[in-house]
N, C-alpha and C positions, 0 to 999 in steps of 0.2 A: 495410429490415430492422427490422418496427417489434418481431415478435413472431418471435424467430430460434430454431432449435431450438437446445436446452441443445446439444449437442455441438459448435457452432459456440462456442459461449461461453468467454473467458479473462480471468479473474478475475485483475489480475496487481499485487501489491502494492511501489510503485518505493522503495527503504531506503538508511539511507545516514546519515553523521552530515554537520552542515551544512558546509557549504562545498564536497560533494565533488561537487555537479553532475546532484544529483538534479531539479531544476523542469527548467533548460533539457534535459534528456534526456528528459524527458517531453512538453517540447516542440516536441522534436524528431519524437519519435515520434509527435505527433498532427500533426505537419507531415507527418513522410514518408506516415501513411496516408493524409494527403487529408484531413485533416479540419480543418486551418486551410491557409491561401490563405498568409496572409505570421507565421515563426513570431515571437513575442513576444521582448522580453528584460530579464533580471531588473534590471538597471541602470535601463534606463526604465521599471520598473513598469508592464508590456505583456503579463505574462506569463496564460497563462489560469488556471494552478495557482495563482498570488499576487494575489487578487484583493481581500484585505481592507487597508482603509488601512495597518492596522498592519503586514503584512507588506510592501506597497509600501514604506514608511516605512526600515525595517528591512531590506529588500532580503533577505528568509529567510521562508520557509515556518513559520509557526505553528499552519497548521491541513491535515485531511487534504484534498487538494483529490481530485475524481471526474470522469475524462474517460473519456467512450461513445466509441470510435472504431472502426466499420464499417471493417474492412481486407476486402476481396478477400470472399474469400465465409466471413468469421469477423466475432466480434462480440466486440473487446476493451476490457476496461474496467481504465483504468487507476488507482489510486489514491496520489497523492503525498503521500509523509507530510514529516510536520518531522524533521528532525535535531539540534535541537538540542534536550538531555537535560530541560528544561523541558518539556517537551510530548510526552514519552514515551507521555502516555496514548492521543494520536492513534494512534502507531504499531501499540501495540496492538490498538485496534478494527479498523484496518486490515489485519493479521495475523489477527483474527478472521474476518474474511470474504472471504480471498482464495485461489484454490486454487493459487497462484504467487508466488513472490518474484524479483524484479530487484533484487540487491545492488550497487550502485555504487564505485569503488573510484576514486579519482585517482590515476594514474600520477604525479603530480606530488608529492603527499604521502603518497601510501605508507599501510599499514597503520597506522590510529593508535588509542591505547585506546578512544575513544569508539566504533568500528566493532566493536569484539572485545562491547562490547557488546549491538549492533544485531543481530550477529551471534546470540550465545546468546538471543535472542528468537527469531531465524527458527530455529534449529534446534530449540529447545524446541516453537514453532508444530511441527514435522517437517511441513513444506513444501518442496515440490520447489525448485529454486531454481539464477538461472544469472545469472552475474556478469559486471559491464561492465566494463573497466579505459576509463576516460576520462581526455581528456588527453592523447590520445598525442600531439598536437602541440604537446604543450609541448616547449623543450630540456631535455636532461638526462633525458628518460624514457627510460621502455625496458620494453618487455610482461614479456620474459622474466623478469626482474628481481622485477619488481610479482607475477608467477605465483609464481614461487618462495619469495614475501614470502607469499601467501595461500595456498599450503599448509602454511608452517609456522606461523603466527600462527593459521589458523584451524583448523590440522588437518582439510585434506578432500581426496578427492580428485580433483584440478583435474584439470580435462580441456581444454586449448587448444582453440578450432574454428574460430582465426585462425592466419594469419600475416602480419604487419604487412610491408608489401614498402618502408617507407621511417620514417623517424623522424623527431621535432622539426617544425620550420614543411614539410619534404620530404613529411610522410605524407602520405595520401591511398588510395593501391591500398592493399586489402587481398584477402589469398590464403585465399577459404574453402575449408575444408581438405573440408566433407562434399559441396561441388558439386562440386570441382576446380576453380575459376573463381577471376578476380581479379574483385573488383568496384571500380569507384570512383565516390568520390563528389564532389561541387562544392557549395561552400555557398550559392550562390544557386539553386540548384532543388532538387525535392523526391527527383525520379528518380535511381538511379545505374546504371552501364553496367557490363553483364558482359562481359567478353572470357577471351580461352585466356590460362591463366599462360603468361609469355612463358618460351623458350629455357633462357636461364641461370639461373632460376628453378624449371626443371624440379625438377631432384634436389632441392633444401630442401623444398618442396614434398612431394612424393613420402614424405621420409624422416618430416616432421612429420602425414600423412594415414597413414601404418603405425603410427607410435606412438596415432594417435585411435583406429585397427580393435586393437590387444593392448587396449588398455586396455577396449574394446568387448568383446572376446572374452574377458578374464582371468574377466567376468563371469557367463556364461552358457556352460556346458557346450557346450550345442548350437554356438553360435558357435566357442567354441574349439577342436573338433573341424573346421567347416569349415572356418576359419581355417587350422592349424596343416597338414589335408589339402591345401586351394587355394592359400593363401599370401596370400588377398587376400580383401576381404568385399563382394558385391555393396554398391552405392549403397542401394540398401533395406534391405541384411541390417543397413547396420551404424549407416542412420535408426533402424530398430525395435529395435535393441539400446538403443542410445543414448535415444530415449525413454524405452525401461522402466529403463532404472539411474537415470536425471535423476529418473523418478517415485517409484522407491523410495528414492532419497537417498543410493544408495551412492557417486555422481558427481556433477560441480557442473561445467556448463559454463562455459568463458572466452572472451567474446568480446571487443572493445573497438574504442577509435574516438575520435569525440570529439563531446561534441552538440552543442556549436556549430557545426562547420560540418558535420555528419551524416553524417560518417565512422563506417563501421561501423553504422547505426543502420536500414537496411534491412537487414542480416543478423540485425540485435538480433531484430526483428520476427519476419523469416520463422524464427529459432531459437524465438522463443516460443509461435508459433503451433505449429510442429513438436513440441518438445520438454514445453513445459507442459501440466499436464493439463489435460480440462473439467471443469464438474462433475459428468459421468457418471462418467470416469473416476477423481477425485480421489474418490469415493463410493466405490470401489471400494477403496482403499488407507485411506482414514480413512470408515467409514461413517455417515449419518447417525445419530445415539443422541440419544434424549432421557430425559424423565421421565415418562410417562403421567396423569394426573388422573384417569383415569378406573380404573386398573389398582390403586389403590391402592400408587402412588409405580413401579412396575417400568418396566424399560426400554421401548421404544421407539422402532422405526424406522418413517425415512421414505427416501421412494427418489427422486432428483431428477427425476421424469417429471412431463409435467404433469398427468399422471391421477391421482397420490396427492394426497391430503389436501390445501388449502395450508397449508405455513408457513414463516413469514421470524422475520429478527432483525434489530431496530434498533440500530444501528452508529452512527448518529450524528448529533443534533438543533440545528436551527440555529432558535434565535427570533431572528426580525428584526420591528423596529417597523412597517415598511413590506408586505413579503412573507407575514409571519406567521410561525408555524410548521412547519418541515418536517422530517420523520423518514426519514432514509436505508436503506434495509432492504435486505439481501440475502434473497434468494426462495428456498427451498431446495426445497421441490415445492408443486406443484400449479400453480397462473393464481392471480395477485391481479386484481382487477376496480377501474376505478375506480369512486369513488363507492361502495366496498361494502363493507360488513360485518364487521369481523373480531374475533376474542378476543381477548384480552391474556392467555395465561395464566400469567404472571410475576404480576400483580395481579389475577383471574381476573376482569376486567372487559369488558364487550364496548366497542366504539369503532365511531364510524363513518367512516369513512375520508372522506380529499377525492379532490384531480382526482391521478392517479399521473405522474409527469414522469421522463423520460430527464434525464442529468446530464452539462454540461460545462464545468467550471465553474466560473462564477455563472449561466449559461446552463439554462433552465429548460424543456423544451421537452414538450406536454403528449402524452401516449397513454392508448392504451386499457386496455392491460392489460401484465401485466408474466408470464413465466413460468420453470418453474424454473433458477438460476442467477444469472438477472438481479440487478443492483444497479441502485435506482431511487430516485424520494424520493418518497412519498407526504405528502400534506398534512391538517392539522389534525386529527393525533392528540390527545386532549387530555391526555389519563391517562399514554399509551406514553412511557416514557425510553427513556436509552441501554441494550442489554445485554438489553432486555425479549423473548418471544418473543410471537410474532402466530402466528394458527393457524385454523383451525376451529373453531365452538363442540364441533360434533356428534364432533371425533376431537381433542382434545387434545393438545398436547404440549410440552413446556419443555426448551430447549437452554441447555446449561449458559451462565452468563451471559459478560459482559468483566470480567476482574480489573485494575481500574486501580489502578497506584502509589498510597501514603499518602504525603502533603505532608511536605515534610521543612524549612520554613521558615514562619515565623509571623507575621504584622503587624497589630499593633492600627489600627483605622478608626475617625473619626468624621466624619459630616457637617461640611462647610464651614457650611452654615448651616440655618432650621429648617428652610427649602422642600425640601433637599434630605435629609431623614431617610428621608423614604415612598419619595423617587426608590433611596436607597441600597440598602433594604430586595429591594424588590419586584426591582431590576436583579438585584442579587447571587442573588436567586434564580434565575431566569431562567438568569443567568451559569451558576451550576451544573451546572442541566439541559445546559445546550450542554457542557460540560465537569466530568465528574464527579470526576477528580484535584482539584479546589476544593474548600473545604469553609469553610463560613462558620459560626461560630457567635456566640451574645452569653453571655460569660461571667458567672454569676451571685454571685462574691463580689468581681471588678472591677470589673462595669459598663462591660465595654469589650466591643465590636465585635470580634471576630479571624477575617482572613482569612490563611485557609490556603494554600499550593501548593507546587510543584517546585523554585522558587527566586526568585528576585531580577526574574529576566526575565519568567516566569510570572504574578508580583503587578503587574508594571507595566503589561503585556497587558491584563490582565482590566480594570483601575482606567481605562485607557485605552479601552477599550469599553465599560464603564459610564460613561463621561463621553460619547462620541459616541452611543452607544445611547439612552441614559437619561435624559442632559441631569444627571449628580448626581458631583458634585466632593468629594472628600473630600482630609480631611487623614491621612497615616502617620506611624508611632510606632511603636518598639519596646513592645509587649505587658507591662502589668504582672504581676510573680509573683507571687502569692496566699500569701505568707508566711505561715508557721501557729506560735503557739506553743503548749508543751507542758512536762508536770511535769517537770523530770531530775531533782529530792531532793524528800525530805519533811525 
């Protein structure tokens, strides 16, 4: 699947604040599609999503990491972002270019502030979006519980598409409610086995797959009408119901499970592939709009087929001393080509592009061409940052850019010693580009260095990658104030 049609395509952005089980569910997921042999884990720093020292180190996601995972006859790309509130900007760009959201939630700790605010990002994005409760083999959980916690914390409305048939270290079967089937899963393989919900499981079953078809039918006339005449809603009537409320946002699926031993996590799948849009159809609910260059500033669309125009957006740039430079782009129409040609018209510079590579990752792997939908990383843009659009010269066009967080904590810098001034200088630049919530400047009435960010955790990341990156050591300090005096009498 090297050049898959857009409609096969799932764009699906995994969220979540730290601790709640976003890496291993990711993968998990790139275990159950077949796309890893043995899955990693985040204890041993094995993981594919945590691939940078500092996040091994740290055992937490500080960067967004991008897995290409070929499921069945679809092409899902997942992107795992950080959680923890330092590195908000990731999540962002990530929310920028994804037509899907998987919101993570731990049965085990429940609804917590930092989710309520992951939360109003995805709904701000207005992205379709379908929620894991993980965990459930911990003791002391309970789905019901946890559902009832995320409708009233988040105010949405939840729509179960499980029914958990055991609890604590017990779980395992779970009862999906739109196949009628229990499936279960085993932790040491990837596959899980569908069988008939047994006997005594009938009616609960039964009673929790009636409340999925009202909620199906409260929405759409035409359903509620069949509905309310038949009493029950064909297996398809009440798939394509349930698609189109998930895509206009008036419902939020709930599934769950647990990813470490991948409970639940083949249903995750086949509900996302079902349920989330491509981006034909995400096109069709948010459409493409830019700004024209040529129209004299007016709007501008594109349509994600590969016959319009191309153009992408750079989401996200990683300079490495070794690798180089590479810029992450999502494809919105047209074919990128490698090795060709493209405009920047953000800074209305042309650029030549490198070899174009699939991503999973730190895994780099090269193709031909990329078409509309795709998320890929082309290489040795020199000019293109993050947020910039790429385009055609001959049909222009500028999507609105990524709004990152302003730094809300300050640290004056200075080099260890003189060798390392020019190392300080030139990294921190660099640093930026990969991360634009940074902001570096040299204050002109202190004479000091000040690096900016998100917090505590954030300055020590970057100072940390500038010393393995860069080879350049510095010393911290609280920032001098630029005291001023002034007349109060004559």
């Amino acid at each position: 699947m090297n050049v898959p049609l857009t409609e096969s395509i799932r764009n699906v952005a995994v969220v979540s604040h730290a601790g709640s089980g976003k890496t291993s569910l990711v993968e998990s997921l790139a275990y159950c599609a077949g796309s890893l042999s043995v899955p990693g884990s985040i204890f041993a720093g094995t993981t594919v999503s945590d691939f940078e020292p500092e996040e091994i180190h740290r055992r937490t996601s500080l960067n967004t990491a991008v897995l290409r995972c070929p499921y069945r006859d679809r092409l899902l790309t997942f992107l795992d972002t950080p959680g923890s509130p330092s590195f908000i900007g990731e999540t962002r760009s990530a929310l920028r270019v994804a037509d899907g959201v998987v919101l993570v939630v731990s049965a085990a700790s429940g609804v917590r502030s930092a989710l309520l605010r992951i939360w109003s990002m995805v709904r701000d994005s207005r992205l379709p979006c379908i929620v894991f409760v993980n965990d459930l083999d911990k003791d002391g959980t309970a789905f019901d519980n946890t559902v009832e916690d995320l409708r009233k914390e988040l105010e949405i409305s939840a729509i179960p598409l499980i029914l958990p048939m055991g609890s604590g270290a017990q779980s395992g079967d779970i009862a999906d409610l739109l196949q009628n089937q229990v499936m279960t899963s085993r932790p040491d393989r990837p596959q899980s086995q569908q069988e008939p919900v047994p006997p005594e499981w009938r009616d609960r079953v039964d009673q929790a797959r009636r409340r999925v078809a009202e909620l199906v039918a409260e929405g759409d006339e035409t359903l509620l009408e069949r509905y309310l005449t038949e009493g029950e809603l064909t297996d398809e009537a009440l798939l394509e119901g349930l698609r189109a409320a998930v895509q206009s946002g008036s419902l939020v699926p709930i599934v769950g499970g647990s990813a470490l031993r991948h409970i639940g996590v083949h249903l995750l799948l086949q509900t996302l592939v079902d349920l989330l849009p491509s981006p034909v159809n995400r096109a069709r609910v948010a459409p493409l709009q830019g700004t024209g260059l040529m129209e004299g500033g007016a709007a501008v669309s594109r349509h994600p087929l590969p016959t319009d125009p191309f153009s992408a957006v750079v989401f996200k740039t990683l300079i490495d001393p070794f690798i180089g430079r590479l810029s992450y782009v999502r494809v919105y129409s047209g074919t990128l080509e490698g090795d060709s040609a493209v405009y920047n018209s953000t800074r209305q510079v042309r650029e030549r592009g490198g070899h174009l590579f699939s991503i999973f990752g730190k895994k780099y792997t090269p193709i031909t061409r990329a078409t509309a939908g795709e998320i890929v990383a082309i290489g040795k843009l020199k000019d293109s940052l993050t947020g910039d659009t790429l385009c055609e010269e001959h049909a222009p066009i500028r999507y609105p850019g990524i709004q990152f967080p302003k730094p809300v904590v300050s640290f004056a810098i200075e080099p260890k010693s003189r060798p390392d001034i020019e190392k300080v200088s030139l990294g921190l630049h660099k640093l930026i580009e990969e991360d634009p919530s940074l902001e570096f400047v040299r204050h002109a009435e202190t004479k000091e260095m000040v690096l900016s960010g998100m917090g505590q955790l954030h300055i020590d990341v970057a100072l940390e990658k500038l010393h393995r990156k860069y080879g350049a050591e510095v010393i911290v300090h609280a920032p001098k104030i630029p005291y001023r005096e002034t007349i109060r009498s004559v």
